[in-house]
N, C-alpha and C positions, 0 to 999 in steps of 0.2 A: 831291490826286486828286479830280478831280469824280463819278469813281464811286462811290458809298458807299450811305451807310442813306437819308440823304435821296433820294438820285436813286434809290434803290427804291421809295422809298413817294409819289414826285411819279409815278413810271412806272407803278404799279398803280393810282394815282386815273387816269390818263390810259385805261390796258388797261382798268377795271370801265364807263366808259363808253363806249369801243369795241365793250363785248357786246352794250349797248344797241344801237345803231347796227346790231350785228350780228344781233338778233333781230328788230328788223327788215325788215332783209335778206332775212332766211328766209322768213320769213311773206310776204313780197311773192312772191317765188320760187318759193314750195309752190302758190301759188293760181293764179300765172301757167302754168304748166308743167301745173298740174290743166285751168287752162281750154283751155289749147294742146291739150291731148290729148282732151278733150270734144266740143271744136269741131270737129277734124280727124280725131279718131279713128285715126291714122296716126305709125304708128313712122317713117318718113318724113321728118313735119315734126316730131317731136319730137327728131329727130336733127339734123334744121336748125337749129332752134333752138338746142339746146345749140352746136352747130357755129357760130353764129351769137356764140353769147357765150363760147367759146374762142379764135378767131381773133384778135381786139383784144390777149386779156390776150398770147398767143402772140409776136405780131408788136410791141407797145410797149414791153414789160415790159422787157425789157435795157437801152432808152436810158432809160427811166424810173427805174431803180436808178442807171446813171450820172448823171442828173439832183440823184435824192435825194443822192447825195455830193457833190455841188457847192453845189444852193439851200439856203431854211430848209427845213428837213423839217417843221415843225411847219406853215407857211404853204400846202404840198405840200397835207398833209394836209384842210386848211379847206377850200380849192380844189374838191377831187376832191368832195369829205363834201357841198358844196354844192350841188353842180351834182350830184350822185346825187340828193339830197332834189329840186331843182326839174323833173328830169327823170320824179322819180314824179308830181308834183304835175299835169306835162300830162298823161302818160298815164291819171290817174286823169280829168280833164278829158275824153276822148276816149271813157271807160267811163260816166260820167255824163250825155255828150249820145247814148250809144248809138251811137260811132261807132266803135268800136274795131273794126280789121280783124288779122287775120294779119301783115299785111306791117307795121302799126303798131306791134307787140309785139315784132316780130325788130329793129326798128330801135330801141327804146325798150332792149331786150336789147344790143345792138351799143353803144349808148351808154354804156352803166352797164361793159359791158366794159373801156372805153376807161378809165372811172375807177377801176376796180379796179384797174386795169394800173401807175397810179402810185401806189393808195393802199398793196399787199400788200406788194412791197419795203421804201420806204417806212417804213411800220408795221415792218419784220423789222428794219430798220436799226437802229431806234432802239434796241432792246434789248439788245444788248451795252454802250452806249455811255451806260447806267444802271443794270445790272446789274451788280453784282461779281462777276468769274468763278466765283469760287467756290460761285453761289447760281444760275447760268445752268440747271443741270441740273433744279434744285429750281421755279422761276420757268417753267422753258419746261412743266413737268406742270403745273404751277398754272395755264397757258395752257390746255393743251390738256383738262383737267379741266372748266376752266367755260366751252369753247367748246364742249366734249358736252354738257354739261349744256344749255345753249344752242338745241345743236342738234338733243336731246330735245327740249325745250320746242317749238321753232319747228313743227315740223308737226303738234302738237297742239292748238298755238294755229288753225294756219292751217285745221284741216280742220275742228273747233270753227266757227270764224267763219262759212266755207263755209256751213255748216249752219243757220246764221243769220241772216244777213244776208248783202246781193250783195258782187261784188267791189269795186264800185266804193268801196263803205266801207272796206272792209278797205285798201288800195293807202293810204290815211292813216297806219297806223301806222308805215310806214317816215317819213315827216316826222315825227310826234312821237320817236319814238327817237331822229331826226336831231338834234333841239333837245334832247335830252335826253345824249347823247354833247358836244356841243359846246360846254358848261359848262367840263367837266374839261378840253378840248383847249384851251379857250383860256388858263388857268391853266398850263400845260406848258409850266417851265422846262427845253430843252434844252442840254447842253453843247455849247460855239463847234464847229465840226468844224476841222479840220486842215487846211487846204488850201490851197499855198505859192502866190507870182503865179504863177509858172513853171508851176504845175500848171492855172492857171483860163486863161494867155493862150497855152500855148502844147499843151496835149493835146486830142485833140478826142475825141468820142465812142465812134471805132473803137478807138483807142488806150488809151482806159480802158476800153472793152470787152475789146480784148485782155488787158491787163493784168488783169484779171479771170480770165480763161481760163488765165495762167500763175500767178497764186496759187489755183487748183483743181488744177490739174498737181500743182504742190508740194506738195499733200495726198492724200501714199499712199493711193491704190483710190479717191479721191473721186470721178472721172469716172466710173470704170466700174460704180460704186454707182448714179448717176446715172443713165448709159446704161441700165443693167438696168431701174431705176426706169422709165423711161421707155416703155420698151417692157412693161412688166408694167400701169402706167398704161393704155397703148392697150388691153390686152386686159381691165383691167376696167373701163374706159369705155360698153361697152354696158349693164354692169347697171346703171350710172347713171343713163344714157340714156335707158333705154327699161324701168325700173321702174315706173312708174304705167303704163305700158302693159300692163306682164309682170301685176301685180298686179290691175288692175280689169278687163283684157280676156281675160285667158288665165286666170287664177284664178277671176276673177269676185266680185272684192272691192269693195269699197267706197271713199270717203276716208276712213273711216275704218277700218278694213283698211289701208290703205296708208299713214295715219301710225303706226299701230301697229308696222308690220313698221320704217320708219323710227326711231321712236321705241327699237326695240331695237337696234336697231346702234347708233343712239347713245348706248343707257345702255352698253353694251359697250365704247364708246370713254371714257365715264366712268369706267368701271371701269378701264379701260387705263390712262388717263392719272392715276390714284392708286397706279400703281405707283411709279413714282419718293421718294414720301414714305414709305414705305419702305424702299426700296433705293436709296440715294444713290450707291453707284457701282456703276458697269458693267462687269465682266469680260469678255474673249470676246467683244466688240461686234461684231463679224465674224458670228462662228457664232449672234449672237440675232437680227442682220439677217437672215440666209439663213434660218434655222429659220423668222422671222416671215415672210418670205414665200412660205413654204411651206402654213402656217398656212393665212391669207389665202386664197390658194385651194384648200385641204381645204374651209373655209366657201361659197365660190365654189360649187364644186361640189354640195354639199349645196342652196345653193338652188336650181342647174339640176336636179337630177333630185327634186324636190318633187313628188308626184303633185300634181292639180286640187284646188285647194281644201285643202291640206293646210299652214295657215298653223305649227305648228308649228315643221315641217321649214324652211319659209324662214327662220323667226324666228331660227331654232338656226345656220343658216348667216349669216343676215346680221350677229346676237352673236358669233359668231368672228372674222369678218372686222372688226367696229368694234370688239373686244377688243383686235387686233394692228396696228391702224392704228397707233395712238398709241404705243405701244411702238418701233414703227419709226423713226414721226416726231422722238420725242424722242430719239432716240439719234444721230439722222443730227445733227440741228440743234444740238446739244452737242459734236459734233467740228466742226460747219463754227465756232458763236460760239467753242470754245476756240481754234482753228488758223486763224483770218483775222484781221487784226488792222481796228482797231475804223472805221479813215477805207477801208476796201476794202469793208466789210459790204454798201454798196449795191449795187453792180455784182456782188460773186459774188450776193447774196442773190437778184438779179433773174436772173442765168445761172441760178442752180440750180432757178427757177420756169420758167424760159426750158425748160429742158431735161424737167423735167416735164409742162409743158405740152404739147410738141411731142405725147406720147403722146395727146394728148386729143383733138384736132381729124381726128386719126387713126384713134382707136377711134368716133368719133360718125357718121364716114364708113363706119366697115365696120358699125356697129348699125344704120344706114338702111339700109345698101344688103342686107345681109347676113341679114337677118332677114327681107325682105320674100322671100327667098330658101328662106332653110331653116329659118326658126322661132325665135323669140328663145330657146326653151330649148334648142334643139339649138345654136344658138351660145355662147351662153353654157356650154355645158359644155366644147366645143372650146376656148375661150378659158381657160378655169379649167385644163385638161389641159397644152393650152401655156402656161399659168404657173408652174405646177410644176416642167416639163421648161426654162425659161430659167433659175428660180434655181438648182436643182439642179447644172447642167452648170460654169459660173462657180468654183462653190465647191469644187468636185471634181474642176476639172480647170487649175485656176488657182492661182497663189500669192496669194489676194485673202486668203485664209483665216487666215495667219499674220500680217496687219498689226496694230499693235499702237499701240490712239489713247490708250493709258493712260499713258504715261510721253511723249507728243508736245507740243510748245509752239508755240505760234505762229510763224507762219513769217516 
């Protein structure tokens, strides 16, 4: 069996410099998104822009999961990681000769989209197919533990930097992190994948795509978990969206205000994601999804109806809502690794991003449009009220509620 201790601990040298890479990320992200809204000043284009770098992962991601179950996944991985690092390297180029435009950013954004598109499947693949089921539940907290921790860090670096120095230094540390992930990536021994001639000469994309779509079938309420996700996704897409905007323009905060308020949702998601190493298994995983997404926008709400300047009250709501993310998350992603078997990972892993996703390029279109309208915090409380009333209805008026993923095997 090539899954064991070893293929644990070759997959978490491989995962601890992925966060590298991935703080990075952030920190390029936090300054990009600060100087888009500075520049523009306009919920608008900051709706563009997200919209801009939703579309790529949106429209790719499915044939790119079929992809990762065919190629090397590890070679996948180099690829993407590369061509992200060289595509910072110009745009930092563009900020240094003082030439950087609007339209240079959305397309620097559309690019790096393109590479996340193969790199997040991809990455999800790999980890059943080194992980022992048994440690999946324990390993996917461990993930999402020090990718909060991470994702604390990263806007406190990035508004720090800000403060210091221009952007065009800062846009550097995504390439050293780059070099710094890519140590461990090239040491990553992965096991052969499975995959007969019949299957490489004679299926083509749509058909492992489908095939995809009927092992999600075969896992009682997976779709309709999905579909909910999906649409609860759309509606809190705006406070995504148009946070640096809700925070520095309508609050009248700061970057640094606005990595604080970030920084607490995601100590919140740290703290979420250390539940699991206490509570190794899950009862009721039905009734802890619906409850959490109920949760979620209780917090939702609390930040829409924040008086001016009253960072408390947002802080309190955006800790709710980064408490119950991870809770969610890891419960969903422990029934798809337990109940997919390990040569399909790629294609549901990329469906099930597919279908997430669709919610995002959808809620970034009603934060543009919709705000310029009636006021990002009167939307955002509309949007948190209809989140409520979508989980609610499902669980109460549907047999979703009785499925039972504790006694299920793979299919």
């Amino acid at each position: 069996d090539t899954v064991n201790q070893k293929s644990l601990r070759n997959y978490m040298n491989f995962w601890f410099g992925q966060l590298f890479s991935l703080l990075g990320s952030l920190v390029v992200y936090f300054v990009i998104f600060v100087w888009i809204t500075d520049v523009t000043k306009s919920p608008l284009m900051l709706s563009l822009a997200s919209l801009i770098n939703l579309i790529p992962l949106l429209i790719i991601t499915p044939f790119a999961g079929v992809i990762s179950d065919r190629l090397n996944r590890k070679m996948i991985i180099i690829v993407v990681d590369s061509l992200q690092a060289c595509l910072t390297i110009i745009l930092t180029i563009f900020f240094i000769l003082d030439s950087a435009e609007i339209w240079i950013v959305f397309i620097f954004l559309g690019f790096r989209s393109i590479c996340q598109a193969f790199h997040q499947p991809t990455v999800m693949a790999i980890l059943p197919s080194m992980v022992p089921q048994d440690k999946l539940g324990r390993v996917n907290g461990i993930r999402y533990l020090f990718i909060g921790i991470i994702q604390f860090i990263g806007p406190a670096v990035g508004a720090t930097l800000l403060f210091f120095i221009e952007i065009k230094y800062i846009l550097w540390i995504d390439v050293i992190t780059f070099f710094i992930a890519l140590v461990p990536l090239l040491t990553l021994k992965l096991p052969p994948l499975q995959i007969s001639k019949d299957h490489v000469e004679r299926k083509s994309f749509v058909k492992d795509f489908k095939e995809g779509i009927m092992v999600m079938k075969n896992v009682p309420g997976l779709l309709t978990i999905m579909i909910i996700a999906m649409l609860l996704t759309m509606l809190t897409q705006p406070l995504m969206v148009l946070a640096i905007f809700f925070i520095k323009y309508i609050h009248g905060g700061d970057n640094f205000a606005l990595a604080i308020i970030q920084m607490i949702m995601q100590g919140g998601m740290i703290l979420g994601a250390l539940i699991p190493f206490f509570k190794k298994r899950w009862k009721n995983k039905m009734r802890i999804l619906f409850i959490g997404m109920i949760v979620i926008n209780i917090g939702y709400l609390m930040y829409a109806l924040a008086p001016i300047g009253f960072y408390p009250l947002i802080g309190a709501g955006a800790f709710i809502m980064g408490f119950t993310i991870p809770v969610i998350n890891i419960i969903v992603m422990t029934v798809v690794q337990t109940t997919v078997p390990h040569n399909k990972m790629g294609r549901v892993s990329s469906i099930l991003s597919t279908l997430m996703m669709i919610g995002s390029p959808l809620g970034a279109i009603l934060a543009g449009t919709l705000s310029e309208i009636i006021g990002v915090s009167f939307l955002y409380l509309i949007c948190a009220i209809l989140g409520i009333i979508i989980a609610i209805i499902p669980y109460f008026f549907t047999n979703i509620r009785h499925i039972d993923y504790d006694n299920m095997e793979k299919i």
